[in-house]
C-alpha positions in Angstrom: -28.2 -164.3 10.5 -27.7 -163.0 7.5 -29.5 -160.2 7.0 -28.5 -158.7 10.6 -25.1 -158.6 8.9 -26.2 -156.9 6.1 -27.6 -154.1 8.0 -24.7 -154.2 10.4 -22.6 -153.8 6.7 -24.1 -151.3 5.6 -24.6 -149.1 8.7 -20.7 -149.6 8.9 -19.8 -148.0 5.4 -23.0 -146.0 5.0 -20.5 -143.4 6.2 -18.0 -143.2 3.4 -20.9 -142.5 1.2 -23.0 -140.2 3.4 -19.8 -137.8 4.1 -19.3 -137.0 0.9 -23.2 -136.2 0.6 -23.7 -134.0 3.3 -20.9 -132.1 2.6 -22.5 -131.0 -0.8 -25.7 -130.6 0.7 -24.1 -128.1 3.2 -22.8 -126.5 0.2 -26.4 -125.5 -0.7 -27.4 -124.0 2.4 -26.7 -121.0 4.3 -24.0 -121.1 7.0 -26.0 -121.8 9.9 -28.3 -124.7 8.5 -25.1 -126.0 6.8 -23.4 -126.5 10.3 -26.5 -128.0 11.9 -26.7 -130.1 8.9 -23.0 -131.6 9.2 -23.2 -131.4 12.8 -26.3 -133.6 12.7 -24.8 -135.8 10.3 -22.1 -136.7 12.0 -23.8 -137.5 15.2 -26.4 -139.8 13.2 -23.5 -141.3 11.2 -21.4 -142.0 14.0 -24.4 -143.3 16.7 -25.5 -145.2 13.8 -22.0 -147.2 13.8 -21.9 -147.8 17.2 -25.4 -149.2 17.7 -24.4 -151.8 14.7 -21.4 -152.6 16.3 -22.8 -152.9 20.0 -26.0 -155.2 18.3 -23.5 -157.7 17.0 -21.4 -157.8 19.9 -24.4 -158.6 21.9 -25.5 -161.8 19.7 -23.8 -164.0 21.8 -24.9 -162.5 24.7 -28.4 -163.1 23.6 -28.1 -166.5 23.6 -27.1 -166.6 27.2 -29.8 -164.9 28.2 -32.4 -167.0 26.2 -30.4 -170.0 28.3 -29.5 -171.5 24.4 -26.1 -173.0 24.6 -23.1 -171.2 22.7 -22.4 -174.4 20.6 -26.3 -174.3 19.3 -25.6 -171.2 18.3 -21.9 -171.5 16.6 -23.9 -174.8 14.8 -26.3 -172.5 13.4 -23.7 -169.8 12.5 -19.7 -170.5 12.8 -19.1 -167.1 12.4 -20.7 -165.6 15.4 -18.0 -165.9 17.7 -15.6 -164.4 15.3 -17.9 -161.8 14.2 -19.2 -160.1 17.6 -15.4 -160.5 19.0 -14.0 -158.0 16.2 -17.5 -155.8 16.4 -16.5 -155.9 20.5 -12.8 -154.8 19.3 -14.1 -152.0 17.0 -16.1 -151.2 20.2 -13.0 -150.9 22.3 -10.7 -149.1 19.7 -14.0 -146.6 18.8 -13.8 -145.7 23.0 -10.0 -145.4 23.2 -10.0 -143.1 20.5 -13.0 -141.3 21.7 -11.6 -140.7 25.3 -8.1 -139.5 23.4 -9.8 -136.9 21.4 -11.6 -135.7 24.6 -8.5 -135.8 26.5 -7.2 -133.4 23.3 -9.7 -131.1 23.4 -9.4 -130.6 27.5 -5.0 -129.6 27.1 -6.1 -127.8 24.1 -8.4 -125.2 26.1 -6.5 -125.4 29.0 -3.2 -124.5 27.1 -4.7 -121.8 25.5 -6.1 -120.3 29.1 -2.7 -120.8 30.1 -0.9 -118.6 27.4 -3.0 -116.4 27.7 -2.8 -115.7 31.6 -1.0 -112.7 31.3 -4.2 -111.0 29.7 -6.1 -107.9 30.6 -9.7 -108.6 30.7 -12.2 -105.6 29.3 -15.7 -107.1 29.6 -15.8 -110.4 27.5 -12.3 -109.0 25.7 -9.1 -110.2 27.0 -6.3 -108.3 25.2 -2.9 -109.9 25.7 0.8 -108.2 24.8 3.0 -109.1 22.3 3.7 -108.1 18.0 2.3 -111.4 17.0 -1.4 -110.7 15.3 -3.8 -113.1 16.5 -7.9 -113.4 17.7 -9.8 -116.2 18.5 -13.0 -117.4 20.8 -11.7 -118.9 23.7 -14.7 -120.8 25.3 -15.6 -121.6 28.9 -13.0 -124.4 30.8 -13.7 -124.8 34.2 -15.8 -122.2 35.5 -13.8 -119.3 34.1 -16.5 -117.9 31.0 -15.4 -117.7 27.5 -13.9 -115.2 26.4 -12.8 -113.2 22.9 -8.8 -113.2 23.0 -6.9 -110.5 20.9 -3.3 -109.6 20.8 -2.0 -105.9 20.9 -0.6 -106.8 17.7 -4.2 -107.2 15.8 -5.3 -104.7 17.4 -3.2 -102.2 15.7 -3.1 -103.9 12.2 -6.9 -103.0 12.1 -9.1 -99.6 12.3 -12.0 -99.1 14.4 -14.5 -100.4 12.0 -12.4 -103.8 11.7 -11.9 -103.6 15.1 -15.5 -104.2 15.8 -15.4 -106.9 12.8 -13.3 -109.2 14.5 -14.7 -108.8 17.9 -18.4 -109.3 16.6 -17.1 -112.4 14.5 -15.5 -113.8 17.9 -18.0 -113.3 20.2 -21.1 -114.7 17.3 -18.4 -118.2 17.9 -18.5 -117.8 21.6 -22.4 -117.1 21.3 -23.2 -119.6 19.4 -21.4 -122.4 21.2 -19.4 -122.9 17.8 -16.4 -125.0 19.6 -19.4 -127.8 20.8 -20.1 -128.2 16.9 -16.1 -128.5 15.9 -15.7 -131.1 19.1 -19.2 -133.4 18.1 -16.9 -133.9 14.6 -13.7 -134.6 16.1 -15.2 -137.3 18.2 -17.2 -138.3 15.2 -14.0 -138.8 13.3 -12.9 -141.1 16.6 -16.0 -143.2 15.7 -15.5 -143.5 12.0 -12.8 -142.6 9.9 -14.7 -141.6 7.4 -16.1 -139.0 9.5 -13.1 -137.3 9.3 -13.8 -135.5 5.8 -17.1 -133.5 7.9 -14.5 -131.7 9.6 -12.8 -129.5 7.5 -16.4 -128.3 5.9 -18.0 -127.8 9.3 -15.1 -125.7 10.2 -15.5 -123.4 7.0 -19.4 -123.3 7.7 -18.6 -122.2 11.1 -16.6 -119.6 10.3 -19.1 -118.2 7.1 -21.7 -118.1 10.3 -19.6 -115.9 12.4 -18.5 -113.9 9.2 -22.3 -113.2 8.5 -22.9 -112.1 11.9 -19.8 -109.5 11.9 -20.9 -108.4 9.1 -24.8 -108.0 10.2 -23.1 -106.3 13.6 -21.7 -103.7 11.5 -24.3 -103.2 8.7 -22.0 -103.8 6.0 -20.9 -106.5 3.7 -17.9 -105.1 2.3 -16.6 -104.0 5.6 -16.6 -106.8 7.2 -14.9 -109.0 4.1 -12.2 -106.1 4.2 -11.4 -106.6 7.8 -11.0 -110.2 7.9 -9.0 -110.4 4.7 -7.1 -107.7 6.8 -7.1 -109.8 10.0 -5.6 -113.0 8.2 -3.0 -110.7 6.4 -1.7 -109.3 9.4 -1.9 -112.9 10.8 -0.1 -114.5 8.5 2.4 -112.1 8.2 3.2 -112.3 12.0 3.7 -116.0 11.8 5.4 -116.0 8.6 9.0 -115.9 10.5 7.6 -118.2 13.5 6.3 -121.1 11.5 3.1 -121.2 12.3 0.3 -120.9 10.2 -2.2 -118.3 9.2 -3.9 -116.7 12.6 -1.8 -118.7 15.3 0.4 -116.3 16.6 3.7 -116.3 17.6 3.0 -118.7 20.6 0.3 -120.4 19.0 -1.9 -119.6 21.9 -4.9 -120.2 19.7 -3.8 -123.2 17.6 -6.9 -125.6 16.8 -9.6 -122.8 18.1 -11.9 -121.3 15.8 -10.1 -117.7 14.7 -11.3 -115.1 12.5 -8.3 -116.2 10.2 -9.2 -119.8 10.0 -10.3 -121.7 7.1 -9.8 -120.3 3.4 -10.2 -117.1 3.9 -10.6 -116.4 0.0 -13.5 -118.0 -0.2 -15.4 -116.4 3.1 -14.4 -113.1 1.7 -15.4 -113.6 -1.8 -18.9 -114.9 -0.1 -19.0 -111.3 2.1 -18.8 -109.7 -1.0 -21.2 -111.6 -2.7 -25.5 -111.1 -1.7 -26.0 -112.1 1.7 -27.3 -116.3 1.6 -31.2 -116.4 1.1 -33.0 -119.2 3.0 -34.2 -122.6 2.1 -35.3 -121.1 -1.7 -35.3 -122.9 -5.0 -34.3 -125.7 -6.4 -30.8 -126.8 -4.8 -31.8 -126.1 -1.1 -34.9 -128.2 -2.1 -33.3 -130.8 -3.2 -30.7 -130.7 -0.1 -33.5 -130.9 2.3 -34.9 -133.7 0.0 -31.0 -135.6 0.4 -31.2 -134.6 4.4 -34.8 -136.8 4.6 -33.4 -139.7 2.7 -30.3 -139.8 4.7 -32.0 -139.6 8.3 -35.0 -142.3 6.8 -31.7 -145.1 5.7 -30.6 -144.4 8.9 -33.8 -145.5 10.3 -34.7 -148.2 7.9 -31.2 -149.7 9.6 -32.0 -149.0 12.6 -35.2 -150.6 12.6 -33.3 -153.4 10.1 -31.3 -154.2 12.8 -34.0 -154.3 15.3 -35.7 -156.9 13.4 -33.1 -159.0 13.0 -32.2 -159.1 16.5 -36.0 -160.2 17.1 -35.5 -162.7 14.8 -32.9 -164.4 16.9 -34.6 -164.2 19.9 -37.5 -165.9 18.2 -35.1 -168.7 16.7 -33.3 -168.9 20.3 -36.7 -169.7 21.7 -37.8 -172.0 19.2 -34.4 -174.1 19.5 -35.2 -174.4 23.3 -38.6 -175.2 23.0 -37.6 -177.8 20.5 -35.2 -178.9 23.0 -37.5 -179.5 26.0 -40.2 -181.1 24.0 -37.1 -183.1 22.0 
C-alpha cells in the first residue's frame, strides 16, 4: 500500500507548493484570467485533497466489500486502521469547517441587507443616509437581487465622473458574480490551510477586474484611478475616528464585501494609470499558461495515481480470498 500513500502524501501537501505558484502565475495575467486562474486553483487544490482523504478512508471499507476479513488486511498493513481513521477525522474537521464558513458567509450578507434596510432604491442603486463614506456590491440573498449600495456620504466626496466610477466598478462585481469567486476561496481555505494564501490575491484580482471595467465604462484610464484613489480617501477618512478600516463605514455595513476601496489601493491605481493589460502575449503569460497545464496534469497524474492504487487492492483483496477458498 505504499504507493497509495504516496499519492495520498503528496496530493495532501501538493497545496503548500501549488499556492504559492498560482499566485505568481496570476501575477502574469490580466485581471480576469488571473481570478479564473486562482479560482480554478483552488477548487482543483482543495477537490484534490478531499478525494485523497475520502480514498484512504475507504480502504478499509474495501475490504468489507471484497468479504476479506479486517485482520487480513491489518496483517498485510498495521497501519491501515490508523491511517484511514485520521484521513476520516480530516474528513470530519474539512466538513465542520466547511459548513462554518458557509454559515459566515449567510450572517455576513444578511447583516449587510439588514443595515442597510433603511435604503432608498434607484434602479440597481440603493443610497442609504449617514456621513460615513462607503460603496460596495451587495449580492442577491434570498430572493431580493443584488444591489450597488452607496452612502450619502460617498456620494458627495466624489464628482459626477467619479460618481459613475464607482457605480460602474460595483455593478462589473455584481455582474460578474465576483462574491461566488471570493466564497469558492474561503471554503477552499476550510479544505486546506494552505489555501488560505489564494485569498488575499484573488481578492486584489477581483478588484483590478472591476477597476478595468469602470474605467472601460467611462473611456478613461486616469479618471477612473482618480476616483477610486478618491473613493478610498474619503473612506478611510470617515472611518479613521470609528475604527474601522479603509471602505467600511461607520457601521461597517459592508465589512468582508468586495468595495471599491478594498485591497491596496496603490497598487490598482498605479495599474489604471499604467497601459491597459494586453492578453495572453509574450513570454511570461506563456510561460504561466505553461505552469497552469503542469499544475492541472499533477493533479491528474494523482488522481489517476490514486485510482490505480485503489485497483491494486481490490486485485490483492481478491487474490487473498481466492487463495483462501482454494487454501
Amino acid at each position: 500500500m505504499t504507493p497509495v500513500l504516496v499519492v495520498v502524501a503528496l496530493a495532501v501537501l501538493l497545496p503548500w507548493a501549488a499556492a504559492p505558484a498560482a499566485r505568481h502565475l496570476a501575477g502574469l495575467l490580466p485581471p480576469r484570467a488571473a481570478s479564473l486562474t486562482l479560482a480554478g486553483a483552488a477548487v482543483l487544490l482543495a477537490g484534490g485533497t478531499v478525494a485523497a482523504l475520502v480514498g484512504l478512508f475507504h480502504v478499509p471499507f474495501l475490504a468489507v466489500l471484497e468479504r476479506l476479513r479486517l485482520a487480513q488486511v491489518v496483517a498485510d498493513w498495521p497501519a491501515v486502521v490508523p491511517v484511514s481513521g485520521l484521513a476520516g477525522a480530516l474528513l470530519v474537521a474539512q466538513a465542520v469547517r466547511l459548513a462554518l464558513a458557509a454559515r459566515r458567509h449567510r450572517a455576513l450578507l444578511s447583516r449587510a441587507w439588514r443595515l442597510t434596510g433603511e435604503g432608498t432604491a434607484e434602479g440597481d442603486v440603493l443610497v442609504v443616509p449617514g456621513e460615513e463614506a462607503e460603496a460596495f456590491a451587495l449580492p442577491r440573498h434570498r430572493g431580493r437581487a443584488g444591489r450597488v449600495v452607496v452612502t450619502e456620504g460617498m456620494l458627495r466626496a466624489l464628482g459626477p465622473t467619479e460618481r459613475a466610477v464607482l457605480l460602474a466598478h460595483e455593478r462589473a462585481h455584481l455582474g460578474g458574480r465576483h462574491h461566488l469567486f471570493s466564497a469558492v476561496a474561503d471554503l477552499a481555505a476550510a479544505v486546506h490551510p494552505a489555501l488560505a494564501r489564494l485569498g488575499p490575491a484573488l481578492e486584489f484580482h477581483l478588484e483590478r477586474w472591476a477597476d478595468e471595467a469602470a474605467a472601460a465604462a467611462v473611456g478613461d484610464r486616469r479618471v477612473a484611478a482618480t476616483a477610486i484613489a478618491r473613493a478610498a480617501l474619503a473612506g478611510s477618512v470617515g472611518t479613521a475616528g470609528a475604527g474601522g478600516s479603509v471602505g467600511s463605514g461607520g457601521r461597517g455595513r459592508g465589512r468582508g464585501l468586495l468595495s471599491v476601496s478594498t485591497g491596496p489601493v496603490p497598487r490598482r491605481v498605479q495599474a489604471l494609470l499604467a497601459p491597459e493589460p494586453a492578453g495572453p502575449r509574450g513570454r511570461g503569460p506563456r510561460a504561466a499558461a505553461s505552469g497552469l497545464v503542469a499544475a492541472v496534469l499533477v493533479s491528474a497524474l494523482l488522481a489517476l495515481g490514486l485510482a490505480y492504487g485503489l485497483h491494486e487492492y481490490v486485485e490483492y483483496a481478491a487474490r487473498r480470498i481466492v487463495g483462501h477458498r482454494h487454501g
